[in-house]
N, C-alpha and C positions, 0 to 999 in steps of 0.2 A: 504494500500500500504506500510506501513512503517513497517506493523507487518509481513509483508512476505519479505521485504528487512535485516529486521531485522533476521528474521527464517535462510534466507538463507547465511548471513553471520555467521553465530553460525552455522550450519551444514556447511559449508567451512571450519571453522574453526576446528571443532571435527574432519572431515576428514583429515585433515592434517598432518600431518608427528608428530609432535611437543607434538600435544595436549595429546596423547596418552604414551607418554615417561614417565610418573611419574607409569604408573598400570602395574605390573609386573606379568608376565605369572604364568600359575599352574604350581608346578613341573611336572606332568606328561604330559602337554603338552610342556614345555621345553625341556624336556629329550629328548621325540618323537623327538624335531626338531633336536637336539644334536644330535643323531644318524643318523637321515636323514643330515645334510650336514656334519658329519663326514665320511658319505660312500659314499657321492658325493664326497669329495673332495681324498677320497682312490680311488675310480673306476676311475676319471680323472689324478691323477697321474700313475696309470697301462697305461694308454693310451695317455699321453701329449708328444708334441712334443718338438722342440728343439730350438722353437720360441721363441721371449721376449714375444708374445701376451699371450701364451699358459702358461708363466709361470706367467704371472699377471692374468688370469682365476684363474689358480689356486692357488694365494698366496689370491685373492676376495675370494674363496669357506673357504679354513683356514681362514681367517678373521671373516667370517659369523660364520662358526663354534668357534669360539673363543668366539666372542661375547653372543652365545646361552647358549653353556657349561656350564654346574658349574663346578667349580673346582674339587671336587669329581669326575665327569665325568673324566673327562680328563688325572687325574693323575690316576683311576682305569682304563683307555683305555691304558695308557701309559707301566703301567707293569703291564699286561695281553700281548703288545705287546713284550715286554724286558723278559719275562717270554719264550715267544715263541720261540722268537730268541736264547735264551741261548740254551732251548730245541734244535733247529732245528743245530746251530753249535759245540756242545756237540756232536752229531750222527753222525754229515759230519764229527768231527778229526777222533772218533770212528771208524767208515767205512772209511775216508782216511785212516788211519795207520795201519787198516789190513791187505788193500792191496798196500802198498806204497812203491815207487823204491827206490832205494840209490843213491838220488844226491841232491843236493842243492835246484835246484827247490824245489821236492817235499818236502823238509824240511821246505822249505820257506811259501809253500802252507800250511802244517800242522800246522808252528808257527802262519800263520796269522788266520787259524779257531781256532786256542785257545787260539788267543788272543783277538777275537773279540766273543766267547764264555764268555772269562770272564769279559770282557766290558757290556756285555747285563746282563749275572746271575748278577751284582755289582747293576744294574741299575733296577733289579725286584724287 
């Protein structure tokens, strides 16, 4: 009786949240999770609403994601995304100022795509 109250408080134990914290994942199934809740918490930002619930969902999913990551991750996710952007408002002034009016707005409109152009290339 005492070697199965014993057994099963030592498998309580193992099970438990705690015991487990010192053995650290393989990298390759790190990475895998790394990616899995970094494009969970991208797919629920395309789709979150404009609730306080909806924005601590999703600051829980970046959290998780934070904590998975290795750093290499996150700074190579970072400018690959800073790389794109530069790309993507680089082409909007290029096509704005081909075809662009003469008035303030659209001057307003092409200072801010080249200005937020050179914020993203600074930052890839």
């Amino acid at each position: 009786m005492k070697n199965l109250l014993l057994i099963t408080l030592i498998t309580t134990f193992g099970i438990s949240e705690g015991f487990f914290n010192h053995i650290e994942m393989k990298p390759s199934a790190q990475t895998r999770l790394c990616q899995v809740f970094d494009a969970t918490a991208k797919e629920y930002q395309k789709t979150i609403g404009s609730n306080d619930a909806a924005q601590t969902k999703l600051n829980i999913y970046k959290k998780r994601a934070a904590k998975v990551c290795p750093t290499s991750y996150v700074r190579n996710t970072a400018k690959k995304e800073n790389a794109r952007l530069c790309k993507v408002f680089n082409q909007k002034a290029k096509s704005y100022k081909q075809n662009m009016r003469d008035d303030t707005l659209a001057k307003d409109t092409l200072s801010s795509y080249e200005k937020r152009a050179s914020e993203f290339c600074k930052a890839s």
